[in-house]
N, CA, C and O atoms as a GROMACS GRO file, in nm:
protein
  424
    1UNK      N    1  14.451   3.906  10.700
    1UNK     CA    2  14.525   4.027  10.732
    1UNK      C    3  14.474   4.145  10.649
    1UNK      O    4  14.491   4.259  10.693
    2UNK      N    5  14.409   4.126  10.524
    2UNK     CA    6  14.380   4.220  10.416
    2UNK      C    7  14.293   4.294  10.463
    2UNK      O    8  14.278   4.413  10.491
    3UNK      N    9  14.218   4.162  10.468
    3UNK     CA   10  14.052   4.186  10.482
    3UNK      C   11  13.997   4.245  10.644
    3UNK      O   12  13.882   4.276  10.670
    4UNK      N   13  14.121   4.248  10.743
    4UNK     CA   14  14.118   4.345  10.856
    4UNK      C   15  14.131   4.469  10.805
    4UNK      O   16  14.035   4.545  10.819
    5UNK      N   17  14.232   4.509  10.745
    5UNK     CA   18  14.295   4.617  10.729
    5UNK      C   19  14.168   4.696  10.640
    5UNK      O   20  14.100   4.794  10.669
    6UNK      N   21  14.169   4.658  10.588
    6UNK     CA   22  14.006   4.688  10.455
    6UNK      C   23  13.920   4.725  10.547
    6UNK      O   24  13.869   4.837  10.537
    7UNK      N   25  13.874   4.615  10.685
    7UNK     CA   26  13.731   4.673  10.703
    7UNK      C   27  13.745   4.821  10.800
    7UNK      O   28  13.685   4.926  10.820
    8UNK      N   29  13.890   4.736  10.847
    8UNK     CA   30  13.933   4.863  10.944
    8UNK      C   31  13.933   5.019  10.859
    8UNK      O   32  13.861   5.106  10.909
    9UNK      N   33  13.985   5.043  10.774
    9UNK     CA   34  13.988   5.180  10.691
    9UNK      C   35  13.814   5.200  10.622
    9UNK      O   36  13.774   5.302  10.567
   10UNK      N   37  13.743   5.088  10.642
   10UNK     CA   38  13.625   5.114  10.554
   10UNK      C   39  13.546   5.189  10.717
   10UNK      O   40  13.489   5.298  10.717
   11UNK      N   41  13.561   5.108  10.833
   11UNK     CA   42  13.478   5.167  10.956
   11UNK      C   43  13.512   5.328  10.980
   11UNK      O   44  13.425   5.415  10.991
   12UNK      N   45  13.643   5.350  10.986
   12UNK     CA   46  13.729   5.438  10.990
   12UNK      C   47  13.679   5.570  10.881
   12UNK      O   48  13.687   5.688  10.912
   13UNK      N   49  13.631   5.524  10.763
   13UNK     CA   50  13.576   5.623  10.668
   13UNK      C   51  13.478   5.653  10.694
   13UNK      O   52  13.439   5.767  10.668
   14UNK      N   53  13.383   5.542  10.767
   14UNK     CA   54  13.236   5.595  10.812
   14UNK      C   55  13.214   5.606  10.877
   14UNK      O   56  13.094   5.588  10.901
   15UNK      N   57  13.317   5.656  10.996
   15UNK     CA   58  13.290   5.722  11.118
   15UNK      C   59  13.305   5.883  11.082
   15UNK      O   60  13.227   5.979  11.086
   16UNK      N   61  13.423   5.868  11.050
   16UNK     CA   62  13.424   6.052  10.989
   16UNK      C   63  13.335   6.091  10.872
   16UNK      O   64  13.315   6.208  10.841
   17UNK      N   65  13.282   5.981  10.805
   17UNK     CA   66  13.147   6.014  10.730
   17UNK      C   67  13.032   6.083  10.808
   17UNK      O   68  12.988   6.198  10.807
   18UNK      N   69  12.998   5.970  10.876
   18UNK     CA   70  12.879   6.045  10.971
   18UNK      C   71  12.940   6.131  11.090
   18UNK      O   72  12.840   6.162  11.156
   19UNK      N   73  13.050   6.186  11.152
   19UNK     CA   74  13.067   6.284  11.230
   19UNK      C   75  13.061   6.379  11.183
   19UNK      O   76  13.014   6.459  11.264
   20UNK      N   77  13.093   6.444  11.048
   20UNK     CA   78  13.092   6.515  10.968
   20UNK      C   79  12.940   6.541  10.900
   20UNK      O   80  12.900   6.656  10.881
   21UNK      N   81  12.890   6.469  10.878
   21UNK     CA   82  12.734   6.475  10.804
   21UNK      C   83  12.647   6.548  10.924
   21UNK      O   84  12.567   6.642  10.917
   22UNK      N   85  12.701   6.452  11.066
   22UNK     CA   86  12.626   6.533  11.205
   22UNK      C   87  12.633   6.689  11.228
   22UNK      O   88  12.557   6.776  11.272
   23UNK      N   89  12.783   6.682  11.168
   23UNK     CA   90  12.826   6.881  11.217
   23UNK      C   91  12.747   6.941  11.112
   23UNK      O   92  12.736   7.059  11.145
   24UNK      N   93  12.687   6.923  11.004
   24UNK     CA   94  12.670   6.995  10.903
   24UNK      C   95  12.528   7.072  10.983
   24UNK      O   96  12.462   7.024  11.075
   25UNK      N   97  12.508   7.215  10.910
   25UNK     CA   98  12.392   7.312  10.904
   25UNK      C   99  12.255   7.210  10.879
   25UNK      O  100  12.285   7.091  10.876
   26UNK      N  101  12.191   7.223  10.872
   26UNK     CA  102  12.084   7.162  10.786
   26UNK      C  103  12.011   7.277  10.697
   26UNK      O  104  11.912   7.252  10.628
   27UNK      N  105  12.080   7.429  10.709
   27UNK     CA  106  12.022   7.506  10.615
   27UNK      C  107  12.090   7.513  10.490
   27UNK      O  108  12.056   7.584  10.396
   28UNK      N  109  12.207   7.422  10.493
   28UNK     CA  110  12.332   7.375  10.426
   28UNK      C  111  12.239   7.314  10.285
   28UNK      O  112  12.125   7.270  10.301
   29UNK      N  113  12.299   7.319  10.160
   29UNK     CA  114  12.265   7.185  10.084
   29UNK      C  115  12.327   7.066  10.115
   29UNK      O  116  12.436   7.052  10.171
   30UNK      N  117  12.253   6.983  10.075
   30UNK     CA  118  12.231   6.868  10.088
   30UNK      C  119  12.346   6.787  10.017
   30UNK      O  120  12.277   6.729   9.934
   31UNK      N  121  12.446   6.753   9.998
   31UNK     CA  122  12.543   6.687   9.881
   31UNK      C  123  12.630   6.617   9.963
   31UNK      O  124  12.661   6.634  10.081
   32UNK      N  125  12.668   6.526   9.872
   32UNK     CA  126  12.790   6.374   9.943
   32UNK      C  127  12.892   6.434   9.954
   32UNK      O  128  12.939   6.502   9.863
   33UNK      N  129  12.963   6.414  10.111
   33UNK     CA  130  13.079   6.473  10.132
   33UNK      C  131  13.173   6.398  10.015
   33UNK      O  132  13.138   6.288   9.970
   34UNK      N  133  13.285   6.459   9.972
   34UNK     CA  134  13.402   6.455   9.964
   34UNK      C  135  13.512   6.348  10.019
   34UNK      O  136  13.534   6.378  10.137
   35UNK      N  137  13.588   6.237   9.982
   35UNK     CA  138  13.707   6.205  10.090
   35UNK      C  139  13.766   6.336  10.062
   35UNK      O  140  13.848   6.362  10.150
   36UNK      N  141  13.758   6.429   9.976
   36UNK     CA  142  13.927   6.513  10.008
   36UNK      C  143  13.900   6.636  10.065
   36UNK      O  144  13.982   6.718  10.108
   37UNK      N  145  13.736   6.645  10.063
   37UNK     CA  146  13.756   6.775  10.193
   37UNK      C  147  13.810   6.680  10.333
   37UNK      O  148  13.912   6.695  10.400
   38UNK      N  149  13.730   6.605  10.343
   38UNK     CA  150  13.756   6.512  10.521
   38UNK      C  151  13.914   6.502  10.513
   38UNK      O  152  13.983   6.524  10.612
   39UNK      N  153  13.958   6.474  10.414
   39UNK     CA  154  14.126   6.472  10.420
   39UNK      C  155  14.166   6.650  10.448
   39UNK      O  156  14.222   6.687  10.551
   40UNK      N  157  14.144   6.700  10.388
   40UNK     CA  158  14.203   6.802  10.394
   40UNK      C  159  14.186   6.846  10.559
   40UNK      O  160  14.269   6.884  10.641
   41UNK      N  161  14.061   6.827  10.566
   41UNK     CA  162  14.066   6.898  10.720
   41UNK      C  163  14.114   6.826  10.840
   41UNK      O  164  14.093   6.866  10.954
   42UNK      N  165  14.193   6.698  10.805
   42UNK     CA  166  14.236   6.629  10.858
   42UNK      C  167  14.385   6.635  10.872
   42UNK      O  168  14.461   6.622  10.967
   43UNK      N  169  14.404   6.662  10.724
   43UNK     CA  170  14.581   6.664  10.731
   43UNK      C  171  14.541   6.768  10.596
   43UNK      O  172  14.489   6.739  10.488
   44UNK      N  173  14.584   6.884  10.645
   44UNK     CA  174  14.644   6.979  10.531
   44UNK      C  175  14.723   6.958  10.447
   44UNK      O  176  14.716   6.962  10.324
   45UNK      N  177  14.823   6.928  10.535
   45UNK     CA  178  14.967   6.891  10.409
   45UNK      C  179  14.932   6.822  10.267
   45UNK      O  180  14.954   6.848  10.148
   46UNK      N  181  14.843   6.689  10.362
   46UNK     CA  182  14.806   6.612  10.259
   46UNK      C  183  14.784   6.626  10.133
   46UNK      O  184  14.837   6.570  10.036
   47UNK      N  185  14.666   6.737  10.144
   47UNK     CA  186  14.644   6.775   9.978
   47UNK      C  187  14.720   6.891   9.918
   47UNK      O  188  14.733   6.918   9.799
   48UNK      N  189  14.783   6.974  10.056
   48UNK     CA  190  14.846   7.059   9.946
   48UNK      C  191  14.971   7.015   9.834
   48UNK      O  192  14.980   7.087   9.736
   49UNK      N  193  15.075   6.888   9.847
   49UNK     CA  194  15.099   6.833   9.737
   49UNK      C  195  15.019   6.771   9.640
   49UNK      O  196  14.978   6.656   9.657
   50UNK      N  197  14.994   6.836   9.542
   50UNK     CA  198  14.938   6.901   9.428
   50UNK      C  199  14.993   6.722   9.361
   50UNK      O  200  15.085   6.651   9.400
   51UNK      N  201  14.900   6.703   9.261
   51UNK     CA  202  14.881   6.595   9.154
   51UNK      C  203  14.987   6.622   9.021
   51UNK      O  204  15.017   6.740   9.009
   52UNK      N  205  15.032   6.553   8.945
   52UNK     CA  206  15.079   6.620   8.872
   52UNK      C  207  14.952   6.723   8.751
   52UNK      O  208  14.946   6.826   8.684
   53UNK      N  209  14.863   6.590   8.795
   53UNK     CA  210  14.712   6.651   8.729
   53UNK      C  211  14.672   6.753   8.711
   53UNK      O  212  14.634   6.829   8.622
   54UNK      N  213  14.690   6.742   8.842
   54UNK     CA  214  14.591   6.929   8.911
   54UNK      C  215  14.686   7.043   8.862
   54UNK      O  216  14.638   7.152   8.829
   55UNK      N  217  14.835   7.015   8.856
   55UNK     CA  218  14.934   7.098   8.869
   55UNK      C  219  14.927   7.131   8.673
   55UNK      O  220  14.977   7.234   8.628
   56UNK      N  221  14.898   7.084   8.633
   56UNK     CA  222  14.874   7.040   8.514
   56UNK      C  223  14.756   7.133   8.445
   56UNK      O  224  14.784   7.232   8.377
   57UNK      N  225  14.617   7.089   8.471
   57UNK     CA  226  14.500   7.226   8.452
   57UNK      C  227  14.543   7.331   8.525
   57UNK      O  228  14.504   7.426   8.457
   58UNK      N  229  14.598   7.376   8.621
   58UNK     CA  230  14.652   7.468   8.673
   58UNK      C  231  14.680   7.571   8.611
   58UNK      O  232  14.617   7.676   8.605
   59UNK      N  233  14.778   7.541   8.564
   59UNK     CA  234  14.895   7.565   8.439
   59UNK      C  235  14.797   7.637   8.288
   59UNK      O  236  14.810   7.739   8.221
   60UNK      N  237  14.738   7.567   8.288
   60UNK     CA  238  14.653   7.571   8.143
   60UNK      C  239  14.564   7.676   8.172
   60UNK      O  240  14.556   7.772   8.095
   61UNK      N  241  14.476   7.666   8.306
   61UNK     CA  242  14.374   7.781   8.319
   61UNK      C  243  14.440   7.934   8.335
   61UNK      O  244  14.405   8.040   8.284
   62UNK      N  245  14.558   7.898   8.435
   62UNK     CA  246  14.604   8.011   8.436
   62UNK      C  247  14.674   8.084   8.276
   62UNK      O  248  14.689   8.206   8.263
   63UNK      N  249  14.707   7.990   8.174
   63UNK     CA  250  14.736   8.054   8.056
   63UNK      C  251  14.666   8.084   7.966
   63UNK      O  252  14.688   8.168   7.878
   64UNK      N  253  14.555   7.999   7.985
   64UNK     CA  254  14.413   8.104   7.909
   64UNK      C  255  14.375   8.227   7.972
   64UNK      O  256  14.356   8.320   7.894
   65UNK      N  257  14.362   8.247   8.074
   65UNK     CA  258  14.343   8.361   8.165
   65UNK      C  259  14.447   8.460   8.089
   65UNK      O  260  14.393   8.549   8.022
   66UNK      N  261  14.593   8.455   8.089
   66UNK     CA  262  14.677   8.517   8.002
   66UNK      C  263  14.650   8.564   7.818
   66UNK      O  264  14.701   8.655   7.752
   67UNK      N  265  14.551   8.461   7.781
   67UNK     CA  266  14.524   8.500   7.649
   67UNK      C  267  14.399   8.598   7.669
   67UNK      O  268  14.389   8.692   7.591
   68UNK      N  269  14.316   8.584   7.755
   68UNK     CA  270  14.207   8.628   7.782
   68UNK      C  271  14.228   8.848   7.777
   68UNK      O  272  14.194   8.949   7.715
   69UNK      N  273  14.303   8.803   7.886
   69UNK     CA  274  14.396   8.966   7.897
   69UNK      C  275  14.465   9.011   7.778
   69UNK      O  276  14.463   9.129   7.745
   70UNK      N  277  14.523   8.927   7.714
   70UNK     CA  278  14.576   9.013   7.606
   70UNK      C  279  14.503   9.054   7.482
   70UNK      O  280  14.531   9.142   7.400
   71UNK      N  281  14.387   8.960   7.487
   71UNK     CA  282  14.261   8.971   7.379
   71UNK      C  283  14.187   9.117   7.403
   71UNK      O  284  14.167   9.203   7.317
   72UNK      N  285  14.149   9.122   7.551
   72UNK     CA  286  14.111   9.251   7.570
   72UNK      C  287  14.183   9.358   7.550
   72UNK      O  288  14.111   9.446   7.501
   73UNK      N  289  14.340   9.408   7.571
   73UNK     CA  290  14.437   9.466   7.603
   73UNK      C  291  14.431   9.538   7.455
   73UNK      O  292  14.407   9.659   7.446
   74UNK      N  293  14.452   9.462   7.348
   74UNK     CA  294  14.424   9.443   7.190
   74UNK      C  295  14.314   9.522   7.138
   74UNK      O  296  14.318   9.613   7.054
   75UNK      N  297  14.191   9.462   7.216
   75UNK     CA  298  14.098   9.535   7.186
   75UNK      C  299  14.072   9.710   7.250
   75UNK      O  300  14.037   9.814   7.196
   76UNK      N  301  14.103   9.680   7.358
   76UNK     CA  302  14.124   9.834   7.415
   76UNK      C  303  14.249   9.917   7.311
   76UNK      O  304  14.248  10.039   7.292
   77UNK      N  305  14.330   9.839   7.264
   77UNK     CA  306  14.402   9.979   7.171
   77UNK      C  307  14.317   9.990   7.095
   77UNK      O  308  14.270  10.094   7.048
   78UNK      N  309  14.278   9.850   7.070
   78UNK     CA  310  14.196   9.898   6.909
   78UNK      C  311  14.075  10.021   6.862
   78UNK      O  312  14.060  10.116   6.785
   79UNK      N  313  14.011   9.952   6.958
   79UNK     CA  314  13.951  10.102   7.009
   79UNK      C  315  13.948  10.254   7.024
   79UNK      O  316  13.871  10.338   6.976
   80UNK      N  317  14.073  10.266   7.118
   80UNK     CA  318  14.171  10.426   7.144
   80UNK      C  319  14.215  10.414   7.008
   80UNK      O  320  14.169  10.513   6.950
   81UNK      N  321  14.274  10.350   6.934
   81UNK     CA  322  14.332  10.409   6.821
   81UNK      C  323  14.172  10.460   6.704
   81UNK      O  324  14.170  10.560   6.632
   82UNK      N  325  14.076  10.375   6.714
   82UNK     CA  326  13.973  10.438   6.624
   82UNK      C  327  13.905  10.556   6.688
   82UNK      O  328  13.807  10.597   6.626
   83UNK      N  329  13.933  10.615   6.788
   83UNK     CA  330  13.838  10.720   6.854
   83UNK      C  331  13.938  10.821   6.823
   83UNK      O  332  13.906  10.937   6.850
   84UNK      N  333  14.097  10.794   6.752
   84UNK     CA  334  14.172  10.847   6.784
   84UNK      C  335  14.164  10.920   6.590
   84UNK      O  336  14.162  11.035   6.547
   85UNK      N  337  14.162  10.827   6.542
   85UNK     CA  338  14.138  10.815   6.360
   85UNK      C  339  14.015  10.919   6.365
   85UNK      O  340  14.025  11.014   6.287
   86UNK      N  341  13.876  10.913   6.463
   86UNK     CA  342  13.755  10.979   6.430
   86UNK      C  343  13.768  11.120   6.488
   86UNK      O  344  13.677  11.200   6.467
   87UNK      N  345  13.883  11.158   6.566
   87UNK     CA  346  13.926  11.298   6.610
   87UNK      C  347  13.988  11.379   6.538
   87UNK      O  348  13.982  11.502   6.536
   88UNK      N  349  14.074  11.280   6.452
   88UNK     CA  350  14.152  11.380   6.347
   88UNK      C  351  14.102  11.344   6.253
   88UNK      O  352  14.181  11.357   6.159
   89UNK      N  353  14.012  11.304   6.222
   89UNK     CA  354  13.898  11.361   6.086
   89UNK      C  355  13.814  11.482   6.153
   89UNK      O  356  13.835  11.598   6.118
   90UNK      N  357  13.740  11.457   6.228
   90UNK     CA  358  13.683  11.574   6.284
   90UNK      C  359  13.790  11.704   6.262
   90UNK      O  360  13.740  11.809   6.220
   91UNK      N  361  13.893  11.701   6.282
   91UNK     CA  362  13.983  11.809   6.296
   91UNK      C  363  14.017  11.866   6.151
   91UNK      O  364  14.138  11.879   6.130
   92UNK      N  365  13.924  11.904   6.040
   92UNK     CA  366  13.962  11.967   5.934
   92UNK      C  367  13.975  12.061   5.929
   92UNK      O  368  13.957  12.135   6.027
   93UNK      N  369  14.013  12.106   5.805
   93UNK     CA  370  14.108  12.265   5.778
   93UNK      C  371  13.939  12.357   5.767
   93UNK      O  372  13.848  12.313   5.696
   94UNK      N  373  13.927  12.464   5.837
   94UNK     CA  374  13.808  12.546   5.829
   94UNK      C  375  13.850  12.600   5.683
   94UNK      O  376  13.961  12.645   5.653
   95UNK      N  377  13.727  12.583   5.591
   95UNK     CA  378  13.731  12.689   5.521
   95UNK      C  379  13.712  12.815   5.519
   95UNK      O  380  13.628  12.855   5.599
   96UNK      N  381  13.781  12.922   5.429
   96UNK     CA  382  13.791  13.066   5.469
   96UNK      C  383  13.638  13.107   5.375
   96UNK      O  384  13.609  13.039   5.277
   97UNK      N  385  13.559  13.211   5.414
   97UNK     CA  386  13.426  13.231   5.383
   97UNK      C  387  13.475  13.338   5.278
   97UNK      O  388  13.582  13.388   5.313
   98UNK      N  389  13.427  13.386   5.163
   98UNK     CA  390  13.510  13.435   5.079
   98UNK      C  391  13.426  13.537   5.108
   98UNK      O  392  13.312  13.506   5.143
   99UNK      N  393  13.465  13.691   5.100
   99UNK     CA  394  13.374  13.777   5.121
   99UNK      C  395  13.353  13.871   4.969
   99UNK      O  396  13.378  13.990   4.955
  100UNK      N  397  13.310  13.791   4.883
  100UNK     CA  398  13.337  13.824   4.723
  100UNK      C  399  13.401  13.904   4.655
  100UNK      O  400  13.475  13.957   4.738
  101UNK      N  401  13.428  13.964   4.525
  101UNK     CA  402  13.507  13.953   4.498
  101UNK      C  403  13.640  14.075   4.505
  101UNK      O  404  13.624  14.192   4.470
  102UNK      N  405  13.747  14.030   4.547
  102UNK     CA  406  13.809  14.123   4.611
  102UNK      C  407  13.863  14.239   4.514
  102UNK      O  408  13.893  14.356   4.539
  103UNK      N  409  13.864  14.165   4.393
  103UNK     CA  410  13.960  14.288   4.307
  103UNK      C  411  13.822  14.366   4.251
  103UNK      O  412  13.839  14.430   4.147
  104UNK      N  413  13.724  14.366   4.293
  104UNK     CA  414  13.580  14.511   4.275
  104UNK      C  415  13.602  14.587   4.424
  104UNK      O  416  13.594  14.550   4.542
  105UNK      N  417  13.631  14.702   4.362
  105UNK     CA  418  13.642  14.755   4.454
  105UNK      C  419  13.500  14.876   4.454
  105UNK      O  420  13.459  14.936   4.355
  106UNK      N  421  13.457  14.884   4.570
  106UNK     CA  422  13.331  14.947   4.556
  106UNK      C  423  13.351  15.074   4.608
  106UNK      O  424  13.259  15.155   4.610
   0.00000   0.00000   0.00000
């Protein structure tokens, strides 16, 4: 009974193996299908319930992505605030040119 069921899902895999290998481009690369694209395009649903796995790096990439932004965010003040420090130094008091000495009167 097993060993039906086995060969049956094993024929079954390599039929949509090679129907699929047939549709391909040949300007395509060359690489071993996937079961979970052939699933997917088979039954959507299927894969869109998520692994706890997947759901899992998910999670993580998307919160480095979050550190990523705030690293820059940081650095962009940091920045505006030093262009901001090198403006008001630039901005000193003019000195007055003394036009000598005032109490000679000529």
């Amino acid at each position: 009974m097993h060993a039906s069921l086995l060969t049956f899902y094993l024929f079954v895999w390599l039929s949509f193996f090679f129907f699929y290998s047939s549709r391909k481009n040949v300007e395509e690369e060359e690489s071993w299908p996937t079961v979970e694209g052939y699933l997917g395009d088979l039954f959507p649903l299927f894969f869109s319930i998520h692994t706890p796995f997947s759901i899992y790096v998910a999670l993580k990439k998307k919160k480095e992505k979050k550190k990523e932004k705030k690293k820059k965010k940081k650095k962009k003040k940091r920045k505006k605030k030093k262009k901001k420090k090198k403006k008001k130094k630039k901005k000193k008091k003019k000195k007055k040119k003394k036009k000598g000495a005032g109490w000679i009167k000529e």
